[in-house]
MMTF fields as JSON, N, C-alpha, C and O atoms, coordinates in Angstrom:
{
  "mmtfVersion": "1.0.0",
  "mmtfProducer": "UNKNOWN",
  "numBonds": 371,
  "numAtoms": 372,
  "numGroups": 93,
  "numChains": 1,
  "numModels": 1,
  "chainsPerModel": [1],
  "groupsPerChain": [93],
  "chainIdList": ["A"],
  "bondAtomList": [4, 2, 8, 6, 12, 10, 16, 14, 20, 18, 24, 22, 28, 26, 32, 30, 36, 34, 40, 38, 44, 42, 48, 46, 52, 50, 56, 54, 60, 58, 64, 62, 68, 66, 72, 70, 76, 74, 80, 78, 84, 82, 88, 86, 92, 90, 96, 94, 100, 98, 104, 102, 108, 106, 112, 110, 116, 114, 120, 118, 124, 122, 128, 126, 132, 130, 136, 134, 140, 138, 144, 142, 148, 146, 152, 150, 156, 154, 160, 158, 164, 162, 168, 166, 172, 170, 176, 174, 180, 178, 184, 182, 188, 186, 192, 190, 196, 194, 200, 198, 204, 202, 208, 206, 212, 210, 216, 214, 220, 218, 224, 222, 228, 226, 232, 230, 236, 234, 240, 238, 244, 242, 248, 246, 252, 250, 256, 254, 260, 258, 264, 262, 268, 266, 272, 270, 276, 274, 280, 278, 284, 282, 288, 286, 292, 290, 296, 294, 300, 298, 304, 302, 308, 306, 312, 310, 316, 314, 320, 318, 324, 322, 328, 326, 332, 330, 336, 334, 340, 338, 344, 342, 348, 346, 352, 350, 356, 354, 360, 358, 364, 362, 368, 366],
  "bondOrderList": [1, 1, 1, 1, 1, 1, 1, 1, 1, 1, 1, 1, 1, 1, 1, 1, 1, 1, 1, 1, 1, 1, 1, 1, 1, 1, 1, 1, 1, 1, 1, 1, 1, 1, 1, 1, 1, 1, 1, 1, 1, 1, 1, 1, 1, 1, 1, 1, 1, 1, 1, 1, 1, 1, 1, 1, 1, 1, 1, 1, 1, 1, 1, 1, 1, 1, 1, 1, 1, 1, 1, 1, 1, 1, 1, 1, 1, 1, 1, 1, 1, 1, 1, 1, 1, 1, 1, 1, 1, 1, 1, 1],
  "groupList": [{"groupName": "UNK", "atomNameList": ["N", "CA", "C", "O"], "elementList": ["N", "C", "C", "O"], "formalChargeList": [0, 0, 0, 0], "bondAtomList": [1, 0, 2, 1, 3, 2], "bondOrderList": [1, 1, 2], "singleLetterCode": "X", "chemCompType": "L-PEPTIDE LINKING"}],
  "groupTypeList": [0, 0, 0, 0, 0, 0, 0, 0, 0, 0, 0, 0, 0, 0, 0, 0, 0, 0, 0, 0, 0, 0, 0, 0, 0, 0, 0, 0, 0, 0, 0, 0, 0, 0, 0, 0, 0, 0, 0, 0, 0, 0, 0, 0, 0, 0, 0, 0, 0, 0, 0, 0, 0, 0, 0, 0, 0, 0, 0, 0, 0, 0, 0, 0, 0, 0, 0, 0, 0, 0, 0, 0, 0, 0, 0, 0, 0, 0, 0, 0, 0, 0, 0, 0, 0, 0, 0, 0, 0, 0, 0, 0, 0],
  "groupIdList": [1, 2, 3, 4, 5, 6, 7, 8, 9, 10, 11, 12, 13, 14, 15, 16, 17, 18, 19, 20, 21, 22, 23, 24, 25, 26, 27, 28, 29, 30, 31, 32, 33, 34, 35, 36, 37, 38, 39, 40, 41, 42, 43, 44, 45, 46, 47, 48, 49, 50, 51, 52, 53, 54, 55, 56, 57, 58, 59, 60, 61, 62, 63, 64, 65, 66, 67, 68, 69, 70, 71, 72, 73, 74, 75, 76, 77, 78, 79, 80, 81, 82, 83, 84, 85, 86, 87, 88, 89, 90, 91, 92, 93],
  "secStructList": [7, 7, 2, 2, 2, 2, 2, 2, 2, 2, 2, 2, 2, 2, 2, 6, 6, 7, 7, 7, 7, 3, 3, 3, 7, 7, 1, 1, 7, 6, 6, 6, 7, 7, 7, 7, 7, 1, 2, 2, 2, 2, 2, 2, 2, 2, 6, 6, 6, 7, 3, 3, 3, 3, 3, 7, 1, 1, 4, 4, 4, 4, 6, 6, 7, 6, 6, 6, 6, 6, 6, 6, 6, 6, 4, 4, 4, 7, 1, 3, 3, 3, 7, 7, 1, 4, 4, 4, 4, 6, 1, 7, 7],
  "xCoordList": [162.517, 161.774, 162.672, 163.458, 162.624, 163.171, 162.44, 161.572, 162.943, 161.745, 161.785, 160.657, 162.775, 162.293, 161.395, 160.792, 161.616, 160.961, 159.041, 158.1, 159.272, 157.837, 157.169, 156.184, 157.927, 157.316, 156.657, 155.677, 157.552, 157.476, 156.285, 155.755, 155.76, 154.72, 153.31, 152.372, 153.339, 152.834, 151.701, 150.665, 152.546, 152.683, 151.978, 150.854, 152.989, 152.077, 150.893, 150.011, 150.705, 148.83, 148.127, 146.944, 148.856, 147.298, 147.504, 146.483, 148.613, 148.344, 147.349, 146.787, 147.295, 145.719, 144.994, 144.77, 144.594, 143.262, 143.108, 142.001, 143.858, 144.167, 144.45, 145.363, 143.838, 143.986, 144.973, 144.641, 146.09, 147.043, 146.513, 146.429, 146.234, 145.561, 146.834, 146.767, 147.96, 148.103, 149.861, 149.992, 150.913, 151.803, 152.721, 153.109, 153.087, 152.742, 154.683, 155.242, 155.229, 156.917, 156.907, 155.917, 158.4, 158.786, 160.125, 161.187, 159.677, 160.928, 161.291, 160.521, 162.558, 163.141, 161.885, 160.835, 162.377, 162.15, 162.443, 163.481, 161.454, 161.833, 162.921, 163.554, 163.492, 164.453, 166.54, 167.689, 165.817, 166.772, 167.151, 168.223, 166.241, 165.915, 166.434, 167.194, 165.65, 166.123, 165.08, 164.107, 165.235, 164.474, 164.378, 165.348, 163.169, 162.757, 163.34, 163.572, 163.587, 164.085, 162.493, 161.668, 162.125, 161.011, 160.665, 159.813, 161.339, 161.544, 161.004, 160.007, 162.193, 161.913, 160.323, 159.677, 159.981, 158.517, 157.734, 157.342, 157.63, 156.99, 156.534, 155.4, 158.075, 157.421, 156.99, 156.355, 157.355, 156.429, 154.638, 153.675, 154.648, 153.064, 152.69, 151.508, 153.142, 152.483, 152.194, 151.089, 153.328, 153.078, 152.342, 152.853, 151.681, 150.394, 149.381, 148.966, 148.898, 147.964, 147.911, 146.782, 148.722, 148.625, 148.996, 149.931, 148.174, 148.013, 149.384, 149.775, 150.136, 151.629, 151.516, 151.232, 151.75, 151.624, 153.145, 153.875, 153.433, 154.869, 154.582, 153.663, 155.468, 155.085, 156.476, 157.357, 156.454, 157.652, 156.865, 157.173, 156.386, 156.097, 158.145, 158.573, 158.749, 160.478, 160.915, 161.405, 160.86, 162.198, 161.238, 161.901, 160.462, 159.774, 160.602, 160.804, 161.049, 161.167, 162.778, 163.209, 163.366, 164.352, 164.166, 165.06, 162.932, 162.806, 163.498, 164.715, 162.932, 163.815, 165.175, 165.678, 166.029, 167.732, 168.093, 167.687, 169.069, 169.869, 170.855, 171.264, 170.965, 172.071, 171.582, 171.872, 170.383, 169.529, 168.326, 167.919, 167.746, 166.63, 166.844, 165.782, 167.951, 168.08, 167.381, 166.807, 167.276, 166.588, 165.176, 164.673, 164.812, 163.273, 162.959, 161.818, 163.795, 164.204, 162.733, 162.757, 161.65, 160.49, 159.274, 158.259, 159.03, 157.947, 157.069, 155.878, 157.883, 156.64, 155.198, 154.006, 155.883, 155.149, 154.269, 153.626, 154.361, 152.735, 152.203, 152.324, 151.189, 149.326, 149.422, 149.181, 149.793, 149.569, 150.745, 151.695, 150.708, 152.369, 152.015, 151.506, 152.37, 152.238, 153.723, 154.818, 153.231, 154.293, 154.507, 154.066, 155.108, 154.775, 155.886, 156.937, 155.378, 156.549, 157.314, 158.448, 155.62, 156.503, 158.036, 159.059, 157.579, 158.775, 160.149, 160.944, 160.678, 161.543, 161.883, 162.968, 160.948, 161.074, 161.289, 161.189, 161.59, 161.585, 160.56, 160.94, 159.198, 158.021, 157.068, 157.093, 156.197, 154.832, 154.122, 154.032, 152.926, 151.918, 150.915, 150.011],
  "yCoordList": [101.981, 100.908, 99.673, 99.515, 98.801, 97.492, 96.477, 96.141, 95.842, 94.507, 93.769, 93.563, 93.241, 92.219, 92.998, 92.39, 94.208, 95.205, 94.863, 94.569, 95.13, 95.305, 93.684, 93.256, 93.19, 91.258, 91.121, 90.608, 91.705, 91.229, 91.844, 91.179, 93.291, 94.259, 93.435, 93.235, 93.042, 92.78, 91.661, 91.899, 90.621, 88.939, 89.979, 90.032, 90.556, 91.086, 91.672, 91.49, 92.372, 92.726, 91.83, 91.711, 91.115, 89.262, 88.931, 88.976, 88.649, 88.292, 88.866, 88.373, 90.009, 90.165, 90.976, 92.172, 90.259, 90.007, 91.59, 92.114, 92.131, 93.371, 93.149, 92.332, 93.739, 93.129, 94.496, 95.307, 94.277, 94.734, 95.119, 94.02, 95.922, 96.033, 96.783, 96.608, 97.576, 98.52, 99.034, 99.55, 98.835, 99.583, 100.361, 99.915, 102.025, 102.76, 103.026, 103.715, 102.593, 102.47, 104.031, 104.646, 104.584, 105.737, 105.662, 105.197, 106.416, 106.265, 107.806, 108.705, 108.08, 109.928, 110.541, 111.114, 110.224, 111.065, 112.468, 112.829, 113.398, 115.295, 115.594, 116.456, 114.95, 115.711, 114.39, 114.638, 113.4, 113.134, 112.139, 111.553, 112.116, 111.304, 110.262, 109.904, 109.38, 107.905, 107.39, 108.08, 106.082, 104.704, 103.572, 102.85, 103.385, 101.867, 101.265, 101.787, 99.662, 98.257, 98.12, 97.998, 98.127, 98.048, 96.303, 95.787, 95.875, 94.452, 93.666, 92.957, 94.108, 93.435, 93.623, 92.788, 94.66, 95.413, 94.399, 93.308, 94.551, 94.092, 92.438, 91.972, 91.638, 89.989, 89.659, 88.65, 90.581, 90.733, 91.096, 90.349, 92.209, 92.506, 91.55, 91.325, 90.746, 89.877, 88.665, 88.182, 88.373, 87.235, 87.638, 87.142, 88.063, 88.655, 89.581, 90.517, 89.425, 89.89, 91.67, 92.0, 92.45, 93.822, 94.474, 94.16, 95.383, 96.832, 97.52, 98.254, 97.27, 98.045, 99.261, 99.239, 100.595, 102.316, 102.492, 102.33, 102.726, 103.947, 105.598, 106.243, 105.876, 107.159, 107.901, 108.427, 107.829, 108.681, 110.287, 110.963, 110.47, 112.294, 112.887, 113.596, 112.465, 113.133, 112.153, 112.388, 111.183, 110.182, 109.657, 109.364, 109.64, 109.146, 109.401, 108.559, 110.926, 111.366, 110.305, 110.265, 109.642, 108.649, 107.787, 107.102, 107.702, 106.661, 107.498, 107.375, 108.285, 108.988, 109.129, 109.657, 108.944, 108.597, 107.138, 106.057, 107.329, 106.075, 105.461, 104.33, 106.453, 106.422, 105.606, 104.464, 106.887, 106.593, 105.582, 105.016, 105.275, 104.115, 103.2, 102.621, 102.48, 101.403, 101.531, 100.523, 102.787, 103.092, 102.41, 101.518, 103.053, 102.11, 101.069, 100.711, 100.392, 98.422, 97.891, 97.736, 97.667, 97.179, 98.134, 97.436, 99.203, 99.669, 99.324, 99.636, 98.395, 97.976, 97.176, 97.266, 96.4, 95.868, 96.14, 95.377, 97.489, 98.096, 98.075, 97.972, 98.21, 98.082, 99.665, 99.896, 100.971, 102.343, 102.825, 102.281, 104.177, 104.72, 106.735, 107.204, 107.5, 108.76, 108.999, 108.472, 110.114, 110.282, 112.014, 112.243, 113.363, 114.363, 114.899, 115.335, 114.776, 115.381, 116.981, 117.375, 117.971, 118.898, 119.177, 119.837, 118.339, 118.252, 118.192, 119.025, 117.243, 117.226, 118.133, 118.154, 118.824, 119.998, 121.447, 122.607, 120.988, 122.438, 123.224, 124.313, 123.349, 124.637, 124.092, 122.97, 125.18, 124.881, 124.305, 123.977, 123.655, 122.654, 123.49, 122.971],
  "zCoordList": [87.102, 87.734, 87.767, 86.833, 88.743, 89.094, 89.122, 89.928, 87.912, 87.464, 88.603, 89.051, 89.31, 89.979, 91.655, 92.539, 91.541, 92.524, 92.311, 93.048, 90.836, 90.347, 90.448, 91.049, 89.796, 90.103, 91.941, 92.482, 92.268, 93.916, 94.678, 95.568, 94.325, 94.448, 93.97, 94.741, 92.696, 91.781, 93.194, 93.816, 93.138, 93.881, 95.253, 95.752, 95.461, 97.358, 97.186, 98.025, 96.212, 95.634, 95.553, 95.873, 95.097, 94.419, 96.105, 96.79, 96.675, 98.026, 98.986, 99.964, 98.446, 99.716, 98.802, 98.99, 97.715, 97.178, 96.48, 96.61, 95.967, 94.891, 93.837, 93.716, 92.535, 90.95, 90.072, 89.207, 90.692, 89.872, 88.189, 87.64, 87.45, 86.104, 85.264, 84.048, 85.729, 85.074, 85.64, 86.75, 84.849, 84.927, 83.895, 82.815, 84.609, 83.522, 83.379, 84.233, 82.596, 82.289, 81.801, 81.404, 81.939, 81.642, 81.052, 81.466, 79.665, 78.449, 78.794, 78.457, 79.513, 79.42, 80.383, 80.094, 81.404, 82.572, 82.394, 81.838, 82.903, 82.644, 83.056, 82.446, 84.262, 85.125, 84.405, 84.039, 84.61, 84.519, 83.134, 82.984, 82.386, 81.121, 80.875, 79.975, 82.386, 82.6, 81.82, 81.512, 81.439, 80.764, 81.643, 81.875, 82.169, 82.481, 81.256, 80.166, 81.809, 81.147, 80.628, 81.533, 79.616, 78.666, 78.895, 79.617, 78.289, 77.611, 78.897, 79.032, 79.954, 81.42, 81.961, 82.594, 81.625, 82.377, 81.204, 81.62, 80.552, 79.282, 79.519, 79.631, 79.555, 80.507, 81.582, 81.889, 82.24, 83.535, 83.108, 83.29, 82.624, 82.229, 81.493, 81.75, 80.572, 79.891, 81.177, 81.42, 81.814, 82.949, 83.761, 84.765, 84.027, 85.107, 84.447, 85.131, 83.105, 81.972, 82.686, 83.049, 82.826, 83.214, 81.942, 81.205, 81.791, 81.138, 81.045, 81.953, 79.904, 79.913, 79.215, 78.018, 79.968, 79.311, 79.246, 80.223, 78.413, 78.404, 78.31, 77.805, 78.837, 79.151, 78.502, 79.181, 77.338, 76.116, 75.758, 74.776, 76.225, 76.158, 75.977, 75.066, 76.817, 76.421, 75.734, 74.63, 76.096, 75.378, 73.71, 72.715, 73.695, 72.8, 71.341, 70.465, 71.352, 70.001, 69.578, 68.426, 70.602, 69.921, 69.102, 68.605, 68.842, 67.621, 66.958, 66.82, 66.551, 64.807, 65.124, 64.132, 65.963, 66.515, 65.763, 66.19, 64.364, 64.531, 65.885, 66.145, 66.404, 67.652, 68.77, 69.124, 69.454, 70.672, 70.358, 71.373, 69.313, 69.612, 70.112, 70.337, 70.577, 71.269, 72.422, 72.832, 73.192, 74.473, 74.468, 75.151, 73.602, 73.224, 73.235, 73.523, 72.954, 73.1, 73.89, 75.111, 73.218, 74.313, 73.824, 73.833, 73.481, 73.275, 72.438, 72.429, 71.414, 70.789, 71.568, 71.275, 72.639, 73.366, 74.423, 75.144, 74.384, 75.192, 74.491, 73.27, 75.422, 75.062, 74.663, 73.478, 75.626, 74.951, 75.081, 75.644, 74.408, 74.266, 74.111, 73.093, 75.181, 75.058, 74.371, 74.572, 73.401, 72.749, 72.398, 71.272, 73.125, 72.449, 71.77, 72.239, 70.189, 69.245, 69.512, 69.243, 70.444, 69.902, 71.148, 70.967, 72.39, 72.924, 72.25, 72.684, 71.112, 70.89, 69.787, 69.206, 69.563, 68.424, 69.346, 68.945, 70.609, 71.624, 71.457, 71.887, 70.991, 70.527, 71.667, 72.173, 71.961, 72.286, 72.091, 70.908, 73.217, 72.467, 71.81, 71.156]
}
């Protein structure tokens, strides 16, 4: 996602009278296990009172990474956070 993409969307919704409530960030995409800019999404949602989801079902399990948690940089700051462990344990749900 492109913060200043999302600011600009955001602004053209309130412009004709649409209440933006909700954007849902993605930590480790399935295919290519990209990371939205958290932090960036994050002052934006706070600056227009929207509903911030991360969606860490893959990337999530980097917290427990001394290496990779930096990716995470921002999650504390959603409102919700999907997270599925046994993904990074490779097993079945």
């Amino acid at each position: 996602m492109i913060p200043s993409d999302l600011e600009r969307r955001i602004v053209e919704a309130k412009q004709k009278g649409f209440v933006p409530f909700l954007v849902s960030a993605t930590a480790g995409t399935t295919v290519y296990g990209a990371f939205d800019p958290l932090i960036a999404i994050a002052d934006i949602c706070k600056k227009y009172k929207i509903w911030m989801h991360v969606d860490g079902a893959w990337g999530g399990g980097l917290l427990m990474s001394r290496k990779h948690k930096w990716k995470l940089n921002g999650v504390e700051r959603a409102n919700s956070v999907t997270w599925n462990p046994h993904k990074m344990m490779g097993v079945p749900l």
